[in-house]
Residue frames as qw, qx, qy, qz and C-alpha x, y, z in Angstrom:
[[0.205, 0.208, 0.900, 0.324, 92.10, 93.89, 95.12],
 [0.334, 0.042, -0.203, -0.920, 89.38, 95.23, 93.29],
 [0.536, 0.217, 0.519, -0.629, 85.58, 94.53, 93.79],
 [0.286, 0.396, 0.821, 0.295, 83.69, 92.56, 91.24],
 [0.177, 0.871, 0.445, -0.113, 80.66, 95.56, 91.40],
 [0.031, -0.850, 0.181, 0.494, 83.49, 98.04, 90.97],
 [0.219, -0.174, 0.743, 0.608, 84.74, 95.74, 87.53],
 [0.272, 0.517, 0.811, 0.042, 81.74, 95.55, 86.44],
 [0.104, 0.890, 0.386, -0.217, 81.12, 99.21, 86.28],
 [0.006, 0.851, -0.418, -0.317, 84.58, 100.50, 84.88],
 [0.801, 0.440, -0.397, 0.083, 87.20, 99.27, 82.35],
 [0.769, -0.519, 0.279, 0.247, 90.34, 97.41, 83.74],
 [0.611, 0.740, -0.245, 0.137, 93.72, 98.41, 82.92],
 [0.960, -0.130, -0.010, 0.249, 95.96, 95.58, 83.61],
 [0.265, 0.869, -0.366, 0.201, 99.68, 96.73, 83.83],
 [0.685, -0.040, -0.545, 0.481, 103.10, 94.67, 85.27],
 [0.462, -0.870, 0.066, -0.161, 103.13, 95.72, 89.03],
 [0.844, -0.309, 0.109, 0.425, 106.82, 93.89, 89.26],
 [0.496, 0.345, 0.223, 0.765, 108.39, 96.43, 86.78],
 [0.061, -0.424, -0.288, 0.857, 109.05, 100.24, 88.64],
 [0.082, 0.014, 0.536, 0.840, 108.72, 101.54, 85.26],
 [0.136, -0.398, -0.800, -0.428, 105.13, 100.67, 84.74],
 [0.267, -0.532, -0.531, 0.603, 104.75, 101.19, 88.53],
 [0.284, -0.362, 0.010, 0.888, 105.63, 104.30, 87.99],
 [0.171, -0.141, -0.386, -0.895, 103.68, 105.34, 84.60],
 [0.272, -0.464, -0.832, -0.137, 100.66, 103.91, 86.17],
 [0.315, -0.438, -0.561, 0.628, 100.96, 106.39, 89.06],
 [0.020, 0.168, -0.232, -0.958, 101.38, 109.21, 86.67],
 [0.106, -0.333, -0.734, -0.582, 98.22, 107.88, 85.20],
 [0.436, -0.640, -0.630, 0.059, 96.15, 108.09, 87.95],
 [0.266, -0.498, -0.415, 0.713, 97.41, 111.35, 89.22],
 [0.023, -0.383, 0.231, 0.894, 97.51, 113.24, 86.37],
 [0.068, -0.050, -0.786, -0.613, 95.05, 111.60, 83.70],
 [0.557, 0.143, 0.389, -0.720, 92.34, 110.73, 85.66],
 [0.276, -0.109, -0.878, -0.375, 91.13, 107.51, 83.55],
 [0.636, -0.011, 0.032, -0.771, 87.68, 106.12, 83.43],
 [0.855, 0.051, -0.511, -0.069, 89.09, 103.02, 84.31],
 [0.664, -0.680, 0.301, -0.080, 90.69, 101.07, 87.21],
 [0.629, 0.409, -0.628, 0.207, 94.39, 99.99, 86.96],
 [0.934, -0.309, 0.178, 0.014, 95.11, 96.96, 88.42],
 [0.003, 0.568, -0.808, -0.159, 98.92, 95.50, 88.42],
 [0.682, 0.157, -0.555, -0.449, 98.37, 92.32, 86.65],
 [0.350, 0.249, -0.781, 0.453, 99.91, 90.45, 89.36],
 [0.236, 0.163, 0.606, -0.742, 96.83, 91.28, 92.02],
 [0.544, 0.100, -0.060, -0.831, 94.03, 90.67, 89.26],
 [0.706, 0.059, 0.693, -0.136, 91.67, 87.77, 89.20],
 [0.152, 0.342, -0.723, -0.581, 92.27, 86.89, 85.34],
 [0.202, 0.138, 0.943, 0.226, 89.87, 84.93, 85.02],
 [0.205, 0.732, 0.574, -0.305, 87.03, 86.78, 85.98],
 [0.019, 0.687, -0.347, -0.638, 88.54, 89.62, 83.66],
 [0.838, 0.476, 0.259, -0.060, 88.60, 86.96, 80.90],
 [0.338, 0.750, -0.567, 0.033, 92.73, 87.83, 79.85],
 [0.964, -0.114, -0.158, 0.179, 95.32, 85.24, 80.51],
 [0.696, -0.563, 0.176, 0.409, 98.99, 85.05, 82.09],
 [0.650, 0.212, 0.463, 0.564, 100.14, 85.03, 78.73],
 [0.211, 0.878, 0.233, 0.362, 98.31, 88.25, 77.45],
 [0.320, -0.941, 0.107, 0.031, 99.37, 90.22, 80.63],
 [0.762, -0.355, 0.350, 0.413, 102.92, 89.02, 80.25],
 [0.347, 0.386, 0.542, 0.661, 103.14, 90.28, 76.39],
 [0.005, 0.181, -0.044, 0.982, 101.53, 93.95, 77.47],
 [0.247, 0.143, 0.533, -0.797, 99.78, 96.20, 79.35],
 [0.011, 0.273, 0.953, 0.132, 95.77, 95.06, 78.92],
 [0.317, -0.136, -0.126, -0.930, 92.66, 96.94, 78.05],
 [0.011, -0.243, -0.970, 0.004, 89.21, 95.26, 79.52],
 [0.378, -0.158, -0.074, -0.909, 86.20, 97.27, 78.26],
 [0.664, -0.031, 0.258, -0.701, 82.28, 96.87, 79.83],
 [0.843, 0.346, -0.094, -0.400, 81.25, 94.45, 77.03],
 [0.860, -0.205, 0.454, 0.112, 83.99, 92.01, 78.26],
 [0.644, 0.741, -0.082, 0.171, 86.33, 93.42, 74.78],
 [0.799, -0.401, 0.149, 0.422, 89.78, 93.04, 75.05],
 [0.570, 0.798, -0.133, 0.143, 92.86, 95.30, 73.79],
 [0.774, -0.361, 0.097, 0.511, 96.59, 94.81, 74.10],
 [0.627, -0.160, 0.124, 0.752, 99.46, 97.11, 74.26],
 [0.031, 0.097, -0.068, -0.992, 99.26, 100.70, 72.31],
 [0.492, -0.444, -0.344, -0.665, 95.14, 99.99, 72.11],
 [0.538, -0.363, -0.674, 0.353, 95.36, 99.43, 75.43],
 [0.313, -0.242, -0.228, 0.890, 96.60, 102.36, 75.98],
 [0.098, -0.389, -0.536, -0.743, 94.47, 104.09, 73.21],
 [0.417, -0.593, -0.657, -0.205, 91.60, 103.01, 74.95],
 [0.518, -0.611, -0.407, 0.439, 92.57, 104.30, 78.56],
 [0.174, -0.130, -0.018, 0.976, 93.00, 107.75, 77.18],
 [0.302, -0.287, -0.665, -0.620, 90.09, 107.71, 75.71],
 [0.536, -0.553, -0.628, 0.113, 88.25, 106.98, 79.03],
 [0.376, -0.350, -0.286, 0.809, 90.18, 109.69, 80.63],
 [0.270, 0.751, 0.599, 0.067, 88.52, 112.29, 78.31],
 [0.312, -0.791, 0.243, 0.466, 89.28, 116.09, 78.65],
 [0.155, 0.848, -0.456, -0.219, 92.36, 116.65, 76.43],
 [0.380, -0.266, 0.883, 0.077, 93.60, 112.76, 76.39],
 [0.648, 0.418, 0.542, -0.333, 90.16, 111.79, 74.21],
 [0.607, 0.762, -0.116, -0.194, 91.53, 113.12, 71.04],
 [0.215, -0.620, 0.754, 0.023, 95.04, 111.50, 71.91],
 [0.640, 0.087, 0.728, -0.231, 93.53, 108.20, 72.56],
 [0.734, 0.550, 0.253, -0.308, 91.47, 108.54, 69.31],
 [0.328, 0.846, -0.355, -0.225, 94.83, 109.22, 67.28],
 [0.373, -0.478, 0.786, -0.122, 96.47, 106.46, 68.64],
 [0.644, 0.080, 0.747, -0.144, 93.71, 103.90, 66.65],
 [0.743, 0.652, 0.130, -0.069, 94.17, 105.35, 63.47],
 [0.586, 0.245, 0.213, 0.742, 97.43, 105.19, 60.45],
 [0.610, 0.527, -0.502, 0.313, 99.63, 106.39, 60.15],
 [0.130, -0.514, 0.611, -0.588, 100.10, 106.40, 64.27],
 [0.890, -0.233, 0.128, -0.371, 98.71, 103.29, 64.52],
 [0.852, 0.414, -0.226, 0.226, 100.89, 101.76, 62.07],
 [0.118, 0.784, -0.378, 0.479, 103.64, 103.85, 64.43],
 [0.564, -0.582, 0.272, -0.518, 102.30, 102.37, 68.05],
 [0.911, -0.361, 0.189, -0.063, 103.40, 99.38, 67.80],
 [0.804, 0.322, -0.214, 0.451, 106.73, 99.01, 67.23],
 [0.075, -0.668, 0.138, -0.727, 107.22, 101.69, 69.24],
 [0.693, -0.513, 0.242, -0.446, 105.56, 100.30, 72.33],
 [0.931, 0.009, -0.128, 0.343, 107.55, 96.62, 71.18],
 [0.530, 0.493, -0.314, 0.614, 110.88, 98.82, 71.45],
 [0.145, -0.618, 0.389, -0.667, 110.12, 100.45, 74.99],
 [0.768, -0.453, 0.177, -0.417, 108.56, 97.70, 76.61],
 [0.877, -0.022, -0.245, 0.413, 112.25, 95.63, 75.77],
 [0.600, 0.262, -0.298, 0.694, 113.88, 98.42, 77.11],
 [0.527, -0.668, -0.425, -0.308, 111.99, 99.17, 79.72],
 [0.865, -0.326, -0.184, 0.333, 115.01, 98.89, 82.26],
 [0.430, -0.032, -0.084, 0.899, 117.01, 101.49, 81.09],
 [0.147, -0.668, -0.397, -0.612, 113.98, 103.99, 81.34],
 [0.181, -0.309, 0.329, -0.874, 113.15, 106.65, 84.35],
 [0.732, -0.180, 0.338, -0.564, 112.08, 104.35, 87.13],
 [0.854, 0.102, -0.486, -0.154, 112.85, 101.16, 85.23],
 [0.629, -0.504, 0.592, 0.018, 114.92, 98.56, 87.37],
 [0.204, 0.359, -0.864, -0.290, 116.79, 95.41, 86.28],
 [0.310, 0.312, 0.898, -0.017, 114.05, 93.20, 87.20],
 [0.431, 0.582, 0.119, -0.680, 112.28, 95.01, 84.89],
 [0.296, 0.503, -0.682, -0.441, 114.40, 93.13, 82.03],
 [0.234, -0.148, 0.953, -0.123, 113.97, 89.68, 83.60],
 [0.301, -0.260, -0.599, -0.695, 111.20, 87.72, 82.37],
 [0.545, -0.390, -0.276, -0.690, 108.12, 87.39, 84.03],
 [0.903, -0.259, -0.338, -0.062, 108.74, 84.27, 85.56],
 [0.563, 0.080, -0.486, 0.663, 112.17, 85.35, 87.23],
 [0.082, -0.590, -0.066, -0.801, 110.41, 88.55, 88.02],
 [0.801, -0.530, -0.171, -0.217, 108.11, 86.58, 91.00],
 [0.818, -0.138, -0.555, 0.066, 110.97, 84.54, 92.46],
 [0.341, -0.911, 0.218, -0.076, 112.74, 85.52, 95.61],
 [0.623, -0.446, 0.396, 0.506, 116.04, 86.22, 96.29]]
């Protein structure tokens, strides 16, 4: 679990910890990107104190900047390249303007249903959210 002093001082970037897939890009993020943020699986964060809901995190991966701002899905992502700086800063930036804005989502709606048949996905990756928890 992350620290309160250590949200306070960095963005949070929420992501499904039940789904390999995500697992899995998340790791890449952190080994290879190097954000300027802390990912959290959504599943281990205190939402409230974060200020996102079940709902957001369930509907895509979550941006939570300093100033308590909120972005979902491909400005999520935007953002957390952005943070990473380096080579990823001008990525990031591209990502929040047209025509590749206009691109990012639909794009990110099409992988994150098909998320399962992806490198690392699983089938509980397809399930929804709520099957995702139960056991057995």
């Amino acid at each position: 679990m992350v620290s309160v002093i250590e949200m306070s001082t960095r963005p949070v970037f929420l992501y499904d910890g039940d789904c390999a897939f995500c697992s899995a890009c998340a790791s890449f993020i952190n080994r290879r990107i190097h954000p300027g943020s802390t990912l959290l699986p959504r599943q281990a964060a205190p939402m409230e104190l974060l200020g996102v809901t079940e709902q957001q995190c369930n509907a895509a991966v979550q941006w939570i900047a300093h100033d308590s701002q909120v972005f979902s899905g491909p400005r999520a992502i935007a953002e957390l390249l952005i943070s990473a700086g380096s080579i990823w800063r001008p990525l990031g930036w591209a990502l929040r303007i047209p025509p590749l804005s206009w691109l990012a989502e639909p794009l990110y709606r099409l992988i994150s249903r098909n998320r399962s048949l992806l490198p690392g996905g699983t089938a509980a990756c397809s399930l929804p959210p709520a099957e995702r928890s139960k056991p057995g």
